[in-house]
C-alpha positions in Angstrom: 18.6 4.8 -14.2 15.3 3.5 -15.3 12.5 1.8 -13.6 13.5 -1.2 -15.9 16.9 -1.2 -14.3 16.7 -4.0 -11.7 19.3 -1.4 -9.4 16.0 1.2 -9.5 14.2 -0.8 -6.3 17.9 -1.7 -5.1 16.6 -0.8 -1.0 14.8 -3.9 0.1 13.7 -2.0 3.6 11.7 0.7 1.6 9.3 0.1 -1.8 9.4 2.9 -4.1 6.2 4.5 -2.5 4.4 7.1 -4.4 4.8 11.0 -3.3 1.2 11.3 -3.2 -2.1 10.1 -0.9 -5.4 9.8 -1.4 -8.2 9.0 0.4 -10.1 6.4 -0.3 -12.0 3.7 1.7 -10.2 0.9 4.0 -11.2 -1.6 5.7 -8.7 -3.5 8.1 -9.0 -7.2 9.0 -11.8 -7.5 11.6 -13.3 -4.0 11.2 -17.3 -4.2 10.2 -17.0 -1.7 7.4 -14.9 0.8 5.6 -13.9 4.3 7.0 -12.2 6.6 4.6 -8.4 7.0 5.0 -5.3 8.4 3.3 -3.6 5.6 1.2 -0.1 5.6 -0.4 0.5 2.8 -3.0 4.1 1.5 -4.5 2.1 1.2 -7.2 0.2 3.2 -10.0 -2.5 0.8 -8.9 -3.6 -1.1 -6.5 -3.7 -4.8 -6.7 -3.9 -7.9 -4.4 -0.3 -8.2 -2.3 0.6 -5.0 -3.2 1.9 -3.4 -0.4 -0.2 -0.2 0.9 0.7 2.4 3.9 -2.3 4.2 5.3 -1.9 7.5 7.0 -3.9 7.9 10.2 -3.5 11.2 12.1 0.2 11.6 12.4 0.5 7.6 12.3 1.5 5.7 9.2 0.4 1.9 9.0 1.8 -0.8 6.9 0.1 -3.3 5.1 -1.0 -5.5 3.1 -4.2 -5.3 0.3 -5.8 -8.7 0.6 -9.2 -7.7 -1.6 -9.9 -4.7 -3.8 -13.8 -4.9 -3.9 -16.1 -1.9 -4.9 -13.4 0.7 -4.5 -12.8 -0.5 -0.8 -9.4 -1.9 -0.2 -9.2 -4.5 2.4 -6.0 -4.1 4.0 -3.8 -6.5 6.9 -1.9 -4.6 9.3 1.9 -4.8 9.4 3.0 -5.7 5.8 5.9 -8.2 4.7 9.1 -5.8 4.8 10.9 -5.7 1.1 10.4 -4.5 -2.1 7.5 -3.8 -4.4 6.4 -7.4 -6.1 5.8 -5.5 -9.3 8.5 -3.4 -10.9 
């Protein structure tokens, strides 16, 4: 099975998150500025409605890039559930 198979993101409750984190800056909705966090992406990269999961502590919080500006992804808690929107 390839990632070109349309049965390789068959699991609409999980996106086919990367096994790796990074940190990188994040700003939430209504923070004043960025703090560097760990980030997992579905993606290779991120883009605008990707979905994101940022690791703080022991917690991991879903959501939602809504900007990607000067290496700072802005992020909205609590992403849609579903699949990755690009396969």
């Amino acid at each position: 099975m390839t990632r070109d198979d349309p049965d390789f993101y068959a699991s609409p409750e999980s996106p086919p998150w990367n096994s790796w984190t990074r940190v990188q800056p994040v700003q939430f909705e209504g923070e004043e500025r960025a703090v560097p966090r760990a980030v997992r992406l579905c993606c290779a990269a991120s883009r605008v409605g990707d979905p994101v999961q940022i690791i703080e502590g022991k917690q991991t919080v879903p959501g939602v890039i809504v900007a990607v500006a000067h290496s700072i992804l802005h992020v909205r808690r609590k992403a849609r559930e579903g699949t990755c929107p690009r396969q």
